[in-house]
Each structure stands twice: as structure tokens, then as C-alpha cells.
C-alpha positions in Angstrom: 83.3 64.8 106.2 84.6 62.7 109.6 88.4 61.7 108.9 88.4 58.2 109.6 91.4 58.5 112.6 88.7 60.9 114.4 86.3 58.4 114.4 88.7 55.9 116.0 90.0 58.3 118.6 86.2 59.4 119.6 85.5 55.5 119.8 88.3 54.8 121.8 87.1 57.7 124.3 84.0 56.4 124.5 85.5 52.9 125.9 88.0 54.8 128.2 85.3 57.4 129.6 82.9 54.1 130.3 85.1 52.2 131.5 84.4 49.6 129.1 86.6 46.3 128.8 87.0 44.0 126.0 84.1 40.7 125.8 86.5 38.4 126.5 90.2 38.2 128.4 92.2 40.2 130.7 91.7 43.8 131.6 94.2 46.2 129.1 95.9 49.3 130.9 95.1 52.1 129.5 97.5 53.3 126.5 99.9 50.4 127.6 101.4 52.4 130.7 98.7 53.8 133.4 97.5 50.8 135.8 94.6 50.5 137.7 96.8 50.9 140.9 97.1 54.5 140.5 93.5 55.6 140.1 93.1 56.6 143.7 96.6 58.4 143.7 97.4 62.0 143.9 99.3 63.6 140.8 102.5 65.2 142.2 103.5 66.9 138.5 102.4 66.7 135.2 105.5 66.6 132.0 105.3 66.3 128.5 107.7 65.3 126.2 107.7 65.6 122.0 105.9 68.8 121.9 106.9 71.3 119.7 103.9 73.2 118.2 102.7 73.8 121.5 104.6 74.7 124.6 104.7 72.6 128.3 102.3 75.8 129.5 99.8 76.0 126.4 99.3 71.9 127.0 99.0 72.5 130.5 96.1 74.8 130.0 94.5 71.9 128.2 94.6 69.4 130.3 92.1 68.3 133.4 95.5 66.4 135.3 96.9 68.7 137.8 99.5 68.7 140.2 97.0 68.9 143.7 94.0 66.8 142.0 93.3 63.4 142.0 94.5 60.9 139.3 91.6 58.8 137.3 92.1 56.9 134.0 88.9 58.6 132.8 90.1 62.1 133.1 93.3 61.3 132.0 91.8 59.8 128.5 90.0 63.3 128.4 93.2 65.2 128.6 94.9 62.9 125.9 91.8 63.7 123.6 91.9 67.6 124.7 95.5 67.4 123.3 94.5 65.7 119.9 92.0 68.1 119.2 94.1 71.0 119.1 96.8 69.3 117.4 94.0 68.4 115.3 92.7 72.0 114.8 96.0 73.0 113.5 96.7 70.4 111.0 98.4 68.0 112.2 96.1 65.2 111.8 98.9 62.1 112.4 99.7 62.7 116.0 99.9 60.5 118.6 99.6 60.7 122.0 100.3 58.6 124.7 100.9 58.8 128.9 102.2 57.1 131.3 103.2 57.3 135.1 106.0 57.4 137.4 106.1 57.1 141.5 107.2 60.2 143.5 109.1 59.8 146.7 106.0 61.3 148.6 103.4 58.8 147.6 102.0 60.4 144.7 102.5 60.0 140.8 104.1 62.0 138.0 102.1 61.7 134.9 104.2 62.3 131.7 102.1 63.0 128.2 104.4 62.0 125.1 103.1 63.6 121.9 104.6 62.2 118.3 103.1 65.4 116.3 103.8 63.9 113.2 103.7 65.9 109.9 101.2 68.8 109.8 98.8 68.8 106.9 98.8 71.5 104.3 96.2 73.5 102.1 97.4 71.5 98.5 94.9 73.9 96.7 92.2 76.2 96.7 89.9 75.9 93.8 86.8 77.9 92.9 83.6 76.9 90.8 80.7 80.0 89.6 83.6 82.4 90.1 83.0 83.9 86.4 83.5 87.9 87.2 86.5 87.8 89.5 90.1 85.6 89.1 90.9 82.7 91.7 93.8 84.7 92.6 91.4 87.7 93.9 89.6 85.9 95.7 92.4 84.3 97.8 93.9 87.7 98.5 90.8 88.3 100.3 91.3 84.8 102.5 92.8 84.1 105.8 93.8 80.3 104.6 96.3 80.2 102.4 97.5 77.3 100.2 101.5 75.7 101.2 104.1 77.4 100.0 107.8 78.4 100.6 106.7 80.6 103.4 104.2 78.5 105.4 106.6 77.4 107.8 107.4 80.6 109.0 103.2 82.6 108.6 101.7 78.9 108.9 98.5 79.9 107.2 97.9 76.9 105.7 96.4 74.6 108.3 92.7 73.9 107.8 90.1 75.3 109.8 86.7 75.3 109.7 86.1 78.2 111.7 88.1 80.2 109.8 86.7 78.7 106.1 83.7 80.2 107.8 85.1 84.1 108.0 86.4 83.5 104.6 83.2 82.4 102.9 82.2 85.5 104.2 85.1 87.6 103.7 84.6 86.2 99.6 81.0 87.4 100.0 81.5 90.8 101.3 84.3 91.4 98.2 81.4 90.3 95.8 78.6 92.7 97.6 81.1 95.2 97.5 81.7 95.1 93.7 77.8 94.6 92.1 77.1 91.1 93.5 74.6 92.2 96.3 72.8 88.4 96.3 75.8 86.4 95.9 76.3 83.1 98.0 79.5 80.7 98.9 80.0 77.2 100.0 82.9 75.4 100.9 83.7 71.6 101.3 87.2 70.5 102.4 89.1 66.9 101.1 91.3 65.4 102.8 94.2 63.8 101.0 95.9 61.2 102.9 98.7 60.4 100.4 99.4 64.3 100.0 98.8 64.5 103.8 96.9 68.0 102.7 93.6 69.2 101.8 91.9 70.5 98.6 89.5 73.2 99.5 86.7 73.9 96.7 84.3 77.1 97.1 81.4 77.3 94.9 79.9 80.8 94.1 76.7 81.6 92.7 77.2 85.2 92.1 73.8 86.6 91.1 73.0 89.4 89.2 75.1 92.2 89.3 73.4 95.7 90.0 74.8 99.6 90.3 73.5 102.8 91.8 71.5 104.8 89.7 69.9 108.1 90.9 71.2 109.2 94.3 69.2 111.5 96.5 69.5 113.2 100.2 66.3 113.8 102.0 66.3 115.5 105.2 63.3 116.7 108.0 66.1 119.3 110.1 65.4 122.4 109.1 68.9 124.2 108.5 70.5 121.0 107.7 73.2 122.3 104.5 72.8 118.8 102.1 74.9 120.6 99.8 77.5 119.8 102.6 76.4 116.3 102.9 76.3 115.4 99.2 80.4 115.4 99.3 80.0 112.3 101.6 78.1 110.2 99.4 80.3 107.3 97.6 77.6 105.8 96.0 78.1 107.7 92.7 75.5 107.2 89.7 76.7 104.4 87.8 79.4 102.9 90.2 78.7 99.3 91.0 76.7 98.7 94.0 79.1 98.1 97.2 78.0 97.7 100.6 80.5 99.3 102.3 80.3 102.6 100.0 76.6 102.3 101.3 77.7 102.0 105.0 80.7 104.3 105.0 78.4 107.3 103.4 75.7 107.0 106.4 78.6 107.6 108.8 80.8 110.0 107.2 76.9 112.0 106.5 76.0 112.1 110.0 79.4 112.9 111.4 78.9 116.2 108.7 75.9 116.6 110.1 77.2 116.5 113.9 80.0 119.0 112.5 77.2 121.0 111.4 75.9 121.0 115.1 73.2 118.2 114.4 74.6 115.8 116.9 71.4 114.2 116.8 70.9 113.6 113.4 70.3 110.2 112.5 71.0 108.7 108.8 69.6 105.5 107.0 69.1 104.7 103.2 66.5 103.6 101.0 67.0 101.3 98.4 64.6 101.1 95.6 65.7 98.0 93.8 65.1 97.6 89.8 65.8 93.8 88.4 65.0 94.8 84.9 68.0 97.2 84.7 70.3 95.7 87.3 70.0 99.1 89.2 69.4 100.4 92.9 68.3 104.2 93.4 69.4 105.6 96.7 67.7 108.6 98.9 69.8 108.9 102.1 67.3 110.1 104.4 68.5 112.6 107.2 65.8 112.6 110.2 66.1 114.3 113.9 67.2 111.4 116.1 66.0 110.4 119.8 68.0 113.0 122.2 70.3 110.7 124.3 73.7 112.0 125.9 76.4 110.0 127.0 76.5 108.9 131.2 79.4 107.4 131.5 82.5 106.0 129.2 83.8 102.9 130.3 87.7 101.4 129.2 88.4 97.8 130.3 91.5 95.8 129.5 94.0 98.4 129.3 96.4 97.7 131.8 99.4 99.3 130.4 97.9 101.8 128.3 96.2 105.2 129.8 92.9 106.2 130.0 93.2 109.4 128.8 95.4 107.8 125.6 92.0 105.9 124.6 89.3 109.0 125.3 91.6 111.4 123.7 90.7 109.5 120.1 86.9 109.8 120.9 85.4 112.9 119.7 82.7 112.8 122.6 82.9 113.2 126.5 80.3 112.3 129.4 77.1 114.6 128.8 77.6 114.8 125.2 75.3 114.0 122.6 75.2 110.4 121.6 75.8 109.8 117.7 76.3 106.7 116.9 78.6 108.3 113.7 81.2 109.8 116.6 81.0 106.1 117.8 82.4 104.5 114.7 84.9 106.8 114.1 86.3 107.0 117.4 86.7 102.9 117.6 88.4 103.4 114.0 90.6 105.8 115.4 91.5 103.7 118.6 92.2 101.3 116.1 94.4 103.0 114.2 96.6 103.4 117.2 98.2 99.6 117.0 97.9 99.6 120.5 95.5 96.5 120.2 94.6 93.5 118.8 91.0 93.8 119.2 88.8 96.9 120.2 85.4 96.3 120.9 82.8 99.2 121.4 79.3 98.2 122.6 76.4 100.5 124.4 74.2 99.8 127.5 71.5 101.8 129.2 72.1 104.4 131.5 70.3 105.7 134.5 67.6 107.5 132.6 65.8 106.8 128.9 67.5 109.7 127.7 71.0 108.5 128.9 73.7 105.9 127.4 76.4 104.1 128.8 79.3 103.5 125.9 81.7 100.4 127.2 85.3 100.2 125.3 86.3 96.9 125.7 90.2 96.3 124.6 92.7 93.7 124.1 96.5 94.8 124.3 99.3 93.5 121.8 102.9 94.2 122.3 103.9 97.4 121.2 107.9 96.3 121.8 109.9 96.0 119.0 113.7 94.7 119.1 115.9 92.7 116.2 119.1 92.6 114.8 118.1 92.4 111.1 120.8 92.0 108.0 120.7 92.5 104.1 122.5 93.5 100.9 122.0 96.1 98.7 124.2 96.8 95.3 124.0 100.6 96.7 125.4 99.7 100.3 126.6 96.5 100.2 126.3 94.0 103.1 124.4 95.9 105.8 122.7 95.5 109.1 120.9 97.1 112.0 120.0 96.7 115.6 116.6 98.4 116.7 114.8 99.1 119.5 111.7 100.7 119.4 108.6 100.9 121.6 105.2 102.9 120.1 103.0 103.4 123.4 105.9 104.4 125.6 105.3 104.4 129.6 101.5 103.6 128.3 100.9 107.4 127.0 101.3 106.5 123.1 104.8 108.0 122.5 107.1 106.3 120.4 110.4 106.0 121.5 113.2 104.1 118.8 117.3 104.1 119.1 118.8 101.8 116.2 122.5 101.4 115.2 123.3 100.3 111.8 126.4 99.2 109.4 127.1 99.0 106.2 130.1 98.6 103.8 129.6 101.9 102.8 129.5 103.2 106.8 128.0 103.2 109.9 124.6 105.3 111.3 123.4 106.0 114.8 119.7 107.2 115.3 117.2 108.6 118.5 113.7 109.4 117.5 111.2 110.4 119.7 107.7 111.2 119.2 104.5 112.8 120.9 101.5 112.2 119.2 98.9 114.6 120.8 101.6 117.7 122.7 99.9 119.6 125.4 96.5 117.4 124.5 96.1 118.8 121.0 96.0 117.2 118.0 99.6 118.0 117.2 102.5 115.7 117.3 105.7 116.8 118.3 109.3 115.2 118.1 113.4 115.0 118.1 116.1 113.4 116.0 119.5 113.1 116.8 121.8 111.2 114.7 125.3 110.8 114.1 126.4 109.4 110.6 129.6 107.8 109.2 130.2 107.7 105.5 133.6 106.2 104.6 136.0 107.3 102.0 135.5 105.4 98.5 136.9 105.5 95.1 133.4 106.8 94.1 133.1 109.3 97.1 136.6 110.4 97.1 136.2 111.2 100.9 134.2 110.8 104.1 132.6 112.2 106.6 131.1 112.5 109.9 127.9 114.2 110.8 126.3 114.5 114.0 122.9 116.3 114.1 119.6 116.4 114.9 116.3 118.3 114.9 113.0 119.6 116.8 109.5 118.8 114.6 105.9 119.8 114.6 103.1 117.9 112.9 99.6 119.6 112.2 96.9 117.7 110.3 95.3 120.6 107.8 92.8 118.6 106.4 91.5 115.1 105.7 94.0 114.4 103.2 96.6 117.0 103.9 99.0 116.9 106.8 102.0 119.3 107.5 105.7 119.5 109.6 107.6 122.0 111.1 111.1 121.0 111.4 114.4 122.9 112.8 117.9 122.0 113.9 121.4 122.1 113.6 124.0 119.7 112.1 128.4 119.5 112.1 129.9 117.7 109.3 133.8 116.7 109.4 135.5 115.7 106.8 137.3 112.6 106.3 140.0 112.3 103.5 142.6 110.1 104.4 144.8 110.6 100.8 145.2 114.3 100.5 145.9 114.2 97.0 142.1 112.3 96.6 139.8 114.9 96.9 140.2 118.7 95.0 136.8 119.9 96.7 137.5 119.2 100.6 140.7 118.7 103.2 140.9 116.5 105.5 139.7 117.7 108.8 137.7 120.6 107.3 134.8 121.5 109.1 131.0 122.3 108.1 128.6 123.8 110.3 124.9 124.1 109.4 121.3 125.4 111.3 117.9 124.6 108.7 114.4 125.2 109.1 111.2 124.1 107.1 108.3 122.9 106.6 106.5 119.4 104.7 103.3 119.7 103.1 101.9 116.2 102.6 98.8 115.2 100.4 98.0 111.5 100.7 94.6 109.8 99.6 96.5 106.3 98.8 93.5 103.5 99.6 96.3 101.5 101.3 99.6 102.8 103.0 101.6 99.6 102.0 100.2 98.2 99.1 98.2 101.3 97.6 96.1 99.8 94.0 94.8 104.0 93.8 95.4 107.3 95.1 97.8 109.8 95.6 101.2 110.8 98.0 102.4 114.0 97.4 104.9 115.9 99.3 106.4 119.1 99.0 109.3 120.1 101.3 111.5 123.4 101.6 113.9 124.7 104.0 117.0 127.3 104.4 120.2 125.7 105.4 122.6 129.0 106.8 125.7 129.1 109.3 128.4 128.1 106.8 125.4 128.4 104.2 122.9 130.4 102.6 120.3 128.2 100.8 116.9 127.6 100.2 116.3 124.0 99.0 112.9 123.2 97.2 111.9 119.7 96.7 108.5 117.7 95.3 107.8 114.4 94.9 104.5 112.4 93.9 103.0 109.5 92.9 99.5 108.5 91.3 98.5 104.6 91.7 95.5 103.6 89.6 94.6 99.6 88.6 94.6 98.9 84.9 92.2 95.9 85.4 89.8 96.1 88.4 90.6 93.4 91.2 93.2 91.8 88.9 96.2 93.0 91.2 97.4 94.9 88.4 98.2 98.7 89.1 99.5 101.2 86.9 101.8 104.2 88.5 103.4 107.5 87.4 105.8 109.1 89.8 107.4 112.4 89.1 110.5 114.4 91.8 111.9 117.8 91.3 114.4 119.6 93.4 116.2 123.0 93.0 118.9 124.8 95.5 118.3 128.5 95.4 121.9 130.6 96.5 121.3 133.5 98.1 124.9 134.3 99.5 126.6 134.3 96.2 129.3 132.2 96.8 127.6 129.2 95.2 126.6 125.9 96.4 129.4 123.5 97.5 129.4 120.0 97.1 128.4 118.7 100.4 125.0 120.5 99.9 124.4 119.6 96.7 121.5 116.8 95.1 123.4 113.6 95.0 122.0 111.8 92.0 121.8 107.6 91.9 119.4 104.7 91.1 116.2 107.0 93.3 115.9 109.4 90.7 116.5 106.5 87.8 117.3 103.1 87.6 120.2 101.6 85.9 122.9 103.9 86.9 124.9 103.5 90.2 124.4 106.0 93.2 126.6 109.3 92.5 126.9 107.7 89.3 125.6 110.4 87.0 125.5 114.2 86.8 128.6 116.6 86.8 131.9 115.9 87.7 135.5 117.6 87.7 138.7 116.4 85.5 139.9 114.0 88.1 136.2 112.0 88.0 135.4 113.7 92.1 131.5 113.8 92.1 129.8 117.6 92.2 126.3 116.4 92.5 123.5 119.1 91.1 121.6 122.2 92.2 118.7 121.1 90.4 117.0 117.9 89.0 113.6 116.5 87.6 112.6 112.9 86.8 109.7 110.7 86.0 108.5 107.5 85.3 106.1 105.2 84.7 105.7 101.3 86.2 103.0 98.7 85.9 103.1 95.9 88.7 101.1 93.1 88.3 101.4 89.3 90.1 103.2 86.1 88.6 101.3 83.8 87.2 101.4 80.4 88.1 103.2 81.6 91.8 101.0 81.8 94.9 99.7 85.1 96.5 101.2 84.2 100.0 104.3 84.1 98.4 104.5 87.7 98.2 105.6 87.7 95.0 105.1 90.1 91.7 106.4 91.7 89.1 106.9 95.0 87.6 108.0 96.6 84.3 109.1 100.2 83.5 110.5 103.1 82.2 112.6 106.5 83.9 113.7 109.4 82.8 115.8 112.0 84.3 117.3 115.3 83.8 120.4 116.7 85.7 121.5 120.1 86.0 124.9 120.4 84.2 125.4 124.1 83.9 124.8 126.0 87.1 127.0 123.3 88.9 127.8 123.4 92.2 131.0 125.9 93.6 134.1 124.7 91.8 136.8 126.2 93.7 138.7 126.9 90.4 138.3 123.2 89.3 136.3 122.9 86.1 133.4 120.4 85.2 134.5 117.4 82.9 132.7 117.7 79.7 132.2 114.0 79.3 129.9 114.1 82.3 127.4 116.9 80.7 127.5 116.1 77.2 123.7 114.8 77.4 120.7 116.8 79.7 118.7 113.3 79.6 119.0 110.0 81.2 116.6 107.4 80.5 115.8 103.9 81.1 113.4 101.0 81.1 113.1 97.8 82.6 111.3 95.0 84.5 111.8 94.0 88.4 111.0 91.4 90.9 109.8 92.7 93.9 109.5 90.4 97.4 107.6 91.2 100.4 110.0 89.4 102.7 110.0 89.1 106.6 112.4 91.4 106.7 110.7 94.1 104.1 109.8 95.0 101.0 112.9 93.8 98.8 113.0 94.8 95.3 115.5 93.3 92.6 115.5 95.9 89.2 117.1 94.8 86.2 117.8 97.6 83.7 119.1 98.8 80.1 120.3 102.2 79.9 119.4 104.3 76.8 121.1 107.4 76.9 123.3 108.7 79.3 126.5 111.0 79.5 130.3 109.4 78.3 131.3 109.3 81.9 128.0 108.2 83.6 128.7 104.5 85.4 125.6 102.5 85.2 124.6 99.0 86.6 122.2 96.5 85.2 121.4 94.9 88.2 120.4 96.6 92.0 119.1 95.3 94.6 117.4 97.7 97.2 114.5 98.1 99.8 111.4 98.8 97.9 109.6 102.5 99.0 106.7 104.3 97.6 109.2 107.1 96.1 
């Protein structure tokens, strides 16, 4: 469809570019202000006025008028038509654009481009037609256009584009050919509104007929080959639905098995043997002796703050190794993964003999700088804010450096991280934290403290899915009670000294790290804390994500947490060591707002714990995806130690706040996915909980997977 204003403007280009002139009567300047005088000039500068989408430098680019060329009225129309375009292309379809010169005091002339941009139109909707297996709102999740909302000044996602309807035609067909729909096709047309200033976008799907795998077979000529090995790679299970991508990530993840195995050469393809009566595809992978070519020569362009050596180090393969195409893709995957770059492109080229290959890494760098001053509430902490500075490819060698100061009501933090990701060239990351941390005295605290701290780590990938950490250091904690009659467990002044060391085992197979629909994160960590000390502290926490409806956004979870401080000097476990019990382990109640206490209402905390619950999230009807908006419903339970409490000191433990073993809970939540993170609103009725407990029906916190 050709929006009538285009027309127009191309019309009027035409005229300008030909020099036409009107049938009859004088000669019209050009847009009112540029005379035929100044044709032969020389342009001393080029302004603009108006512009806001785009700055004086990105119109500069656009434009044909510079400041050493030669002024003509036909280039000059060019460069006002190069600047509608691209207002144009990014929605704003009412702009205006005019020019006009002035004399310079050397002879030559400054040409000045006003722009009016105008409003900029919007996506008013997104509708589909043929879409009878999957819901509008999947579909859109999958898109790069998004319809107006709240939101769209700030991502504007919203402007119409036909190049990039053309990704997400394809985008909507790879989602259906990943979930049965092999043949299915899409079509778009986009409608222009002019009273609405927006367009409706309609897609029209015919989906086909939907097929899945039936028998799956591996064939292979190598003599030696172990399929037995290679059958664990295959995701294209009998009686799954057929999916592309299970079909393309199970030839690479078989012949990098088959490289492990020392078949560098193996080369991997599948046969499909389609069956339209039964909607079914049998598979034979078939696992053949490759040509014998060895990599020349590895070449890495646009890097030019990152480091060679950071880019080969995530390529399994070095000059005058075999080439596997396998290595290939996982290599680019894991250059990828670094967030280094915005684009990584991997391509292949002949080398100097048949049997040789040249592989060329092409890359584009993003800014790996991070700084902000960011500010929030919470009904934990209160008003609360933090200054940052991080950079995650340091010097160009892919450390990641960060320093952050933050404040909240409830106390102030100061934080130094610094990680190397591959120490002494092995695939082992290495690290330090220092901190120093203020928690002020409160009527729910009963005192403060200061702790300064910090601590060496070592992380070691085990396996695919499991990952573990090496951690050791040393920590002072002073205490801060500024009404000696407040506190019965601490004095003012008194000091705490403490040296730990332990270990993290991590399991993690979630399908996405932010917004995971299936999987599981599992950790398990234990250390001993001595000095002023003598404990061993044991703590586990996981989480299991499964969807309830495929594709429907909704996803069902069960997390469960347990921890337990062992004593092994006898004296018992003080209070500043102790589990501190709040809205983590269950909603509904306030931090240090359950678990044993002393007469006068001071918190002891626990030596042990347990809790688990159960959520389903799901989106909001009726409310746009790209407002990153959903729901969630659920239920907690809890269990707090309340008979081996922590050291006393001769106080004893009010009965009122161990009179019940149980918490529990359930509730329903609102959960954001702001600009500034995740932000989660929980709403909650308490069902049982101990006299004393203090509970909250409403927190507000940042959202995390535990």
C-alpha cells in the first residue's frame, strides 16, 4: 500500500530533481527559501533545527550538502527526501521538512534544514487469522514489533517496518516448524490509520498439517564410532512434535560427541522419511567419515578493544586442527555468549590447498560499560538506591570489574568484585569480594553493625549442567548499640572476628536464565565459619519450572530451601550467625519477623529451617506482552527451628514465638519487568503462624529465581 503523502513527496522530487517549472507563471524557489542565486555557491556549513529523533550528526550522515561541496537545488531536494525517509522508516509519517539559506562573511552559504517531526505513528494492533493451534499473545512474544503501550516511548518497538515484519513472518514460522507445523506459511499486510495516526498489522497463517517424530535411528560407516554415546544427543524423542531446531541442534551436539570421541571428521546429516497418513516423520541420523580438511589460518576482524586471544580461547580448535563444522557452531555460540558483541559472524574460505580451510570471525563490538545511579522501595528496606560501575571485558581481556555503593533506610553497603574468567588460560574463573556493610539499629534489629570483609573464589565447570565454587575469606563485625539497655545478646562496641571456607555445587538446566518456562536451579552450599566460631553451615535451595499449558506463558513452579548450622565447639551458635528468617523463606511475614525470640521481643534467628512452595505465573489478559506484565498465585510453607535455638546467654526464648513449628501462606502477586528490574508486588493472607510472629500483607521486593 503507497501512503498517499509518499506519493506527493516522490512527485514533488521528481519536479525538483528535473528541474521542472510550473505551465504557466513565474519560477517558484524551491521550498519557499533557496533562490536560484545560490546554485553556483559553495556551502560553508550545514545546521538543522527541530530534530529530535535524530541527532545534528546521524542527519549529517544522510545528507549529500556538505561544508567543502558545491550547493545545487537538485541535491539539496535529495537531502530533504533522504531525511523523510528515515523519519519515515521510523514512524513518523507527518514530518515536514524544509531548508533554507543564509550568506557567510566569506562568500559562501550556510544551509539550515528545519524538520517539524510531527507525531510518530504507532502499532494500534496486531491481529492474526488461521492461527487455530497457538494464542495471539504467543505469537507476539516471538515478534520484534510490538503494539503501543505504556512503555513504547522509552523501547520504541512500535514503529512499523517492513523489514523487520519480514524477520517476524519468519520468526512466527520458525515457532510453528518448531512445534509440529513443518509446512506452515505467513503473510502480513499493514493499514494505515490516519485518524489513529497508527497501523493495524494483520498476519494470516495457514498452518498445515501438524506432524511428530516417530522411530529414531543412528546409522554410522566409522568403524569404532560408540552410537550408544551419540544416542544421548538426539532430541528428537519418539512422539515429540516435530521441531526444526531439535533436528539441527542433535546433528551438532552428535558430531561434536563424535569429535570428543576423536572422530573430528565425522560428518552428520538426517534422513527424513515423511508419512502424511499418520502425521509422522522417522529419523536415521546418519554418521559418515567426512572430507579430511584442517584449519590454515583463523582470522578475527573488528575487535578493536577486545583481544585476540579472548576470542580464540572460546574456540575449541587451533590452526592445523581438524575442521568440524560442529566445533564451528559451538565456538561462535560461545563467543556469543560472551556479551562482548552485538553481532558475531563466522564464515569459511579456501585455503592454500584442497585439504585446507580458512575460518574468518567477523565481529561487531557493543559497549561493555555500565554506570547509573538507580532508586527504589522495598517494604523490606525501605527507600533505597545505588550507584554502580561496572565494566565486563576489562582492559579488552574479558574480566569484569564492578564497585557500587548503595543506601537504604535500613543502612548503607559498599562493594568490589572482580572476576577472571579463564585464570592462567584454563577454563577456571577466579575472583575477589571486598565489602563493607552498615546495618543500623532498629526497633526490629535491636542493634547494628558494621562488617567489613571479603573473599578469594574459584569456579570449575564439572559438567554440562553442573558448575562448582571454591570460596575463602575473612570478615570483622562491630557492633553498634547505641541504647545499652536495647539489646540483651550484644554490647555496644563488641567485636566479632570470623575466617570461612566452602564450596557451591550448582545444577542448572533452566531453558532460559531470566525467564525460565522449564528446568531446574539447584544449589547446594557449605562452609565452616571459625576464629570467634566453630560452625559448619549447610544450605540447599532449588527450583523446578515446568508449563502447565504449552506456549500459553503459563508455568507452574515448586521451590524448596533448607539450611542447618552444625556446632562443633560446644558453646552454641550466637545470634549474629544465626538463619535470619523473613518474607525469602515465606511470604506474608516481615523480615526477622518470625522464629524465636527472648522475653524482651530481641530476635534469635534459627540454627535450622526448611520451606516450600508452590506458584503458578501466567500473563494478564486483556494487557499487552511488551508491557511486561503478569501474574502469579501461590502458596508457602515454612518450618523454623524453635528448640535448639541459638546461644542464650542466660536469656530464655519467649514461648509466644515457638508455640507453632509451621508457618504457612498463600497468595497472588503482580510481577513487573521494569527498566530498572524485575519488581514483584506480593499480597498475602497468613494461615498460621506463632502469637508473636509480625506479618505484612503487602511487600514489595526485587523479584529472583529463589
Amino acid at each position: 500500500m503507497i501512503h498517499p503523502t509518499k506519493l506527493m513527496r516522490g512527485a514533488l522530487l521528481a519536479l525538483a530533481i528535473l528541474g521542472a517549472a510550473p505551465l504557466a507563471g513565474p519560477s517558484i524557489p524551491l521550498l519557499g527559501a533557496v533562490t536560484a542565486q545560490a546554485q553556483e555557491q559553495l556551502v560553508g556549513s550545514v545546521l538543522f533545527e527541530g530534530n529530535r529523533r535524530f541527532s545534528d550528526s546521524q542527519l549529517l550522515a544522510m545528507v549529500d550538502v556538505s561544508a567543502s561541496g558545491i550547493f545545487t537545488q537538485q541535491r539539496l531536494a535529495a537531502d530533504i527526501e533522504s531525511i523523510r525517509q528515515a523519519y519515515d522508516r521510523d514512524g513518523f509519517l507527518s514530518v515536514s521538512v524544509t531548508a533554507r539559506t543564509e550568506p557567510t562573511n566569506d562568500g559562501r552559504v550556510r544551509v539550515i534544514f528545519t524538520v517539524n517531526e510531527g507525531n510518530r505513528a504507532g502499532i494500534a494492533a496486531i491481529n492474526f487469522t488461521g492461527n487455530n493451534s497457538f494464542g495471539a499473545n504467543s505469537l507476539k512474544s516471538t515478534m520484534l514489533t510490538k503494539e503501543t503501550g505504556i512503555l513504547s516511548w522509552l523501547f520504541k518497538d512500535d514503529s512499523y517496518d517492513e523489514r523487520k515484519l519480514a524477520v517476524d513472518r519468519e520468526r512466527i514460522r520458525l515457532y510453528y516448524a518448531n512445534r509440529g507445523y513443518p509446512d506452515a506459511q505467513v503473510t502480513s499486510v499493514g493499514e494505515y490509520d490516519a485518524t489513529k495516526n497508527a497501523y493495524f498489522i494483520n498476519f494470516t497463517i495457514n498452518e498445515g498439517q501438524k506432524y511428530e517424530f516417530a522411530n529414531v535411528g543412528i546409522e554410522t560407516s566409522i568403524s569404532g564410532l560408540d552410537t550408544n554415546a551419540l544416542k544421548g544427543t538426539v532430541q528428537t524423542g519418539q512422539g515429540g512434535n516435530y521441531s526444526a531446531s531439535d533436528l539441527q541442534q542433535s546433528i551438532e551436539d552428535m558430531a561434536y560427541e563424535a569429535a570428543v570421541q576423536g572422530y573430528s571428521f565425522a560428518d552428520v546429516r538426517a534422513r527424513l522419511d515423511r508419512d502424511v497418513a499418520n502425521g509422522t516423520f522417522n529419523v536415521t541420523y546418519l554418521v559418515d567419515e567426512g572430507a579430511r580438511v584442517y584449519v590454515e589460518r583463523i582470522n578475527i576482524t573488528g575487535n578493536t578493544k577486545t583481544r585476540d586471544f579472548v576470542i580464540r580461547r572460546e574456540l575449541e580448535f587451533a590452526e592445523g586442527d581438524p575442521f568440524n563444522r560442529a566445533l564451528v557452531v559451538r565456538g561462535r555460540e560461545n563467543i556469543d555468549k560472551l556479551g562482548f558483541f552485538s553481532a558475531v559472524e563466522v564464515t569459511t574460505g579456501p585455503g592454500s590447498a584442497p585439504d585446507k580451510v580458512v575460518v574468518n570471525i567477523a565481529v561487531t563490538e557493543t559497549s561493555t560499560g555500565e554506570y547509573g545511579a538507580t532508586a527504589g522501595y522495598s517494604t523490606v528496606d525501605g527507600i533505597l538506591g545505588e550507584v554502580s560501575l561496572s565494566e565486563r571485558n576489562f582492559l579488552g581481556r574479558g574480566q569484569y570489574l564492578r564497585a557500587a555503593i548503595g543506601a537504604s533506610q535500613s543502612g548503607r553497603t559498599f562493594d568490589f568484585s572482580f572476576t577472571e574468567p579463564r585464570f592462567m588460560g584454563l577454563k577456571v574463573s577466579a575472583g575477589v569480594d571486598v565489602y563493607h556493610r552498615i546495618s543500623d539499629e532498629s526497633a526490629a534489629t535491636f542493634y547494628g553493625s558494621e562488617s567489613t570483609g571479603g573473599q578469594l573464589r574459584v569456579g570449575v565447570p564439572i559438567t554440562a549442567d553442573v558448575s562448582g565454587t571454591v570460596f575463602a575469606g575473612l570478615e570483622r563485625k562491630v557492633i553498634v548499640d547505641k541504647n545499652p539497655d536495647n539489646s540483651l545478646l550484644v554490647a555496644n562496641g563488641q567485636e566479632f572476628y570470623k575466617a570461612f571456607v566452602g564450596y557451591t555445587l550448582t545444577y542448572n538446566t533452566l531453558d532460559d536464565a531470566k525467564h525460565p518456562t522449564e528446568g531446574m536451579l539447584a544449589t547446594f552450599t557449605q562452609q565452616y565459619i571459625g576464629w570467634n566460631h566453630s560452625l559448619v553451615r549447610s544450605e540447599a535451595k532449588a527450583r523446578y519450572f515446568m508449563p502447565i499449558v504449552e506456549d500459553s506463558g503459563i508455568v507452574a513452579s515448586l521451590r524448596g530451601q533448607a539450611g542447618v548450622i552444625n556446632d562443633l565447639s560446644g558453646n552454641g551458635v550466637h545470634s549474629v550467625e544465626s538463619y535470619v528468617a523473613g518474607s525469602q523463606l515465606i511470604r506474608g511475614f516481615e523480615g526477622r519477623g518470625l522464629g524465636p525470640r527472648i522475653q524482651n521481643g530481641e530476635y534469635l534467628g534459627a540454627i535450622a529451617y526448611a520451606g516450600v512452595s508452590a506458584e503458578v505465573q501466567f500473563p494478564i489478559p486483556g494487557i499487552p506482552e511488551s508491557y511486561g506484565l503478569s501474574g502469579a498465585v501461590w502458596a508457602d510453607a515454612a518450618w523454623i527451628d524453635g528448640v535448639n535455638v541459638p546461644r542464650l546467654d542466660g536469656n530464655t526464648v519467649d514461648p509466644n514465638s515457638v508455640d507453632v513449628p509451621w508457618r504457612t501462606s498463600i497468595g497472588a502477586s503482580l510481577i513487573w519487568e521494569s527498566p530498572f528490574g524485575p519488581l514483584r508486588g506480593d499480597f498475602a493472607h497468613v494461615i498460621n503462624k506463632s502469637t508473636s510472629d509480625r506479618t505484612q500483607v503487602f511487600q514489595l521486593t526485587m523479584s529472583s529465581l529463589f
